[in-house]
C-alpha positions in Angstrom: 13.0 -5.1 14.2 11.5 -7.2 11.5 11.8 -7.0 7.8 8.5 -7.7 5.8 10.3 -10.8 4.3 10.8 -11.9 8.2 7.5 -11.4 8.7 6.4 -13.3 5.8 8.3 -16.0 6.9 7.0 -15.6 10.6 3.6 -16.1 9.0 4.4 -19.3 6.9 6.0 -21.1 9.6 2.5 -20.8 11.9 0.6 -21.3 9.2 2.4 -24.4 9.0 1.9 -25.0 12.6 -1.5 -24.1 12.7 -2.2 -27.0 9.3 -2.2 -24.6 6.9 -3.2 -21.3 5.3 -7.1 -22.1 5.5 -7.0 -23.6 9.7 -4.6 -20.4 10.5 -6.7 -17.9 8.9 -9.8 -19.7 10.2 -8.3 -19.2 13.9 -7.7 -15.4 13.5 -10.5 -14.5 11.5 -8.4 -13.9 7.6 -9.3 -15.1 4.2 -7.1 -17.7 2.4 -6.2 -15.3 -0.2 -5.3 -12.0 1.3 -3.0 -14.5 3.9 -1.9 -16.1 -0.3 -1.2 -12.5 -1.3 0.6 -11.4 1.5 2.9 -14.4 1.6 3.6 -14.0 -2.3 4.8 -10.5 -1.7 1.3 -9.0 -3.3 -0.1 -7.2 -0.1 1.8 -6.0 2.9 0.5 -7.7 5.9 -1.7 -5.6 7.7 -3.2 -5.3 11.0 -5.0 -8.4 10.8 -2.3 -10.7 10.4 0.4 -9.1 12.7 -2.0 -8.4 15.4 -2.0 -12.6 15.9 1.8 -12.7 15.2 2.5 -10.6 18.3 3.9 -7.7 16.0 2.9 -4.2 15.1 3.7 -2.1 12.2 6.1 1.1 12.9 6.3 3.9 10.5 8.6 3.8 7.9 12.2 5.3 8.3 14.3 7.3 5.9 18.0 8.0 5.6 20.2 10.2 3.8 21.8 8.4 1.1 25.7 8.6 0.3 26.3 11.4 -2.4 27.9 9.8 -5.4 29.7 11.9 -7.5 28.6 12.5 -10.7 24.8 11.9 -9.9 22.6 14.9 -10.0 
């Protein structure tokens, strides 16, 4: 398992592989910016970006929090 800021950084390093944001996003079919805006934290990367990173999104998971006393 992955955390988006893994992912992020799973995208710059091939980016920087590939010669940067514009050869990379030429090679998979994705815009400069939304690959900009993902790497900046401004859009979650979507299908389009993990599909060529060899990942897939999973659903979200939730767990109980500790009860703090006090806290309503």
């Amino acid at each position: 398992m992955l955390t988006t800021e893994q992912v992020r950084e799973r995208l710059k390093a091939r980016m920087e592989e590939a010669g940067g944001a514009t050869a990379w996003g030429r090679a998979n079919r994705i815009s400069p910016s939304y690959l900009g805006d993902v790497v900046k934290g401004r859009r979650t990367p979507g299908a389009a970006v993990l599909r060529p990173l060899g990942l897939v999104r999973l659903e979200h998971v939730y767990a109980e929090a500790p009860v703090q006393e006090g806290v309503a």
